[in-house]
NUBAGU-841495 format. One record per residue (C-alpha): x, y, z; residue number from 1; residue in one letter. Coordinates in nm, 3 decimals. Layout:
<rs>
R     east    north       up  seq  type
R        X        Y        Z  NUM     a
...
</rs>
This chain:
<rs>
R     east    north       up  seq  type
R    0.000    0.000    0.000    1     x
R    0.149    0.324   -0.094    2     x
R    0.120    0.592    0.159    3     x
R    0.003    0.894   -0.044    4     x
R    0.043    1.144    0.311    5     x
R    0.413    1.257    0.204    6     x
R    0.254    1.426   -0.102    7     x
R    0.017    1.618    0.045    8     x
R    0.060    2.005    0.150    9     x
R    0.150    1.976    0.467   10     x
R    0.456    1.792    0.363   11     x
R    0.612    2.015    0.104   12     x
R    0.876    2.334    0.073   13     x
R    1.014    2.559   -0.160   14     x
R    1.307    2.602   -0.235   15     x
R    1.543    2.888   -0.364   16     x
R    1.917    2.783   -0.504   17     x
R    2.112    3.071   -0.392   18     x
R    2.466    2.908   -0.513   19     x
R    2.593    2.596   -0.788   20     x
R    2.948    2.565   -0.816   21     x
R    3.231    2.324   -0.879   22     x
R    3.454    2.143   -0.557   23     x
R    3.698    1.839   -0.521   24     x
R    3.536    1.568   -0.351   25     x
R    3.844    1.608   -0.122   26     x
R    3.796    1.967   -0.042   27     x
R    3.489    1.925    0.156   28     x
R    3.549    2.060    0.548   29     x
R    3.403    1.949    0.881   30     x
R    3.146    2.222    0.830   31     x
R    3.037    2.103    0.533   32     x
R    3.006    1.737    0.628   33     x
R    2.805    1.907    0.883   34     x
R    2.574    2.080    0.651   35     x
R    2.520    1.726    0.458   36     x
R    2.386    1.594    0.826   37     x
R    2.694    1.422    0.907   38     x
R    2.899    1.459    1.236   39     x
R    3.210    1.470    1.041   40     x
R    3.393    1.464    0.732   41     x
R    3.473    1.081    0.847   42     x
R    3.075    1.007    0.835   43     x
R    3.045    1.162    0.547   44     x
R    3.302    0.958    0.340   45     x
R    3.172    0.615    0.517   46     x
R    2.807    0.740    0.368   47     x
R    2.957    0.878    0.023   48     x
R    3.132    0.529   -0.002   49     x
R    2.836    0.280    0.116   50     x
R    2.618    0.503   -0.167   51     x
R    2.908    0.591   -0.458   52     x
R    3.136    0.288   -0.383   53     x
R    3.452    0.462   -0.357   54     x
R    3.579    0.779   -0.221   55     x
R    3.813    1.009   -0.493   56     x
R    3.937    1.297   -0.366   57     x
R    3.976    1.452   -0.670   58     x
R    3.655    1.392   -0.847   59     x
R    3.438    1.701   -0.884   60     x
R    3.129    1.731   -0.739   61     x
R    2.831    2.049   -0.768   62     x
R    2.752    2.187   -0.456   63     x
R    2.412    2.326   -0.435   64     x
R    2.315    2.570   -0.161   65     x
R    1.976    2.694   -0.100   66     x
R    1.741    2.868    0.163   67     x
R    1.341    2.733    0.274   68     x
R    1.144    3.012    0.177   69     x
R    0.822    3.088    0.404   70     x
R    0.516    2.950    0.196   71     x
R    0.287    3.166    0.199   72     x
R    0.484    3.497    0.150   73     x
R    0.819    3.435   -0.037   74     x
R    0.700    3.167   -0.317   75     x
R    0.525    3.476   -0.439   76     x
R    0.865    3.658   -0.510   77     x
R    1.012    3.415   -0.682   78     x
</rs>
């Protein structure tokens, strides 16, 4: 039985993509890892490698960074 609830209203957010760019794999910081909802860049590499397969420190990744925006009054700005 699919559970339809995760589609409704209540469950959504928008989005706005306030930076893209272009990092090393390797670069990423303790912050970051943070960010990603890891506890450190060790976590993060155990999850990138149980995912991805393999860590390379040198492959380049995007970034995306982006901010909730309020529902009802900022989805009108867009």
């Amino acid at each position: 039985k699919i559970k339809r609830h995760i589609f409704s209203k209540k469950y959504y957010g928008l989005i706005q993509v306030t930076d893209i760019r272009k990092e090393k794999l390797g670069d990423i910081t303790e912050e970051d890892a943070k960010r990603e909802g890891c506890s450190s860049v060790a976590e993060f590499r155990k999850v990138w490698e149980e995912i991805h397969g393999k860590w390379d420190p040198e492959q380049e990744i995007y970034v995306i960074e982006f901010r909730l925006l309020d529902r009802k009054r900022e989805a009108e700005n867009i």
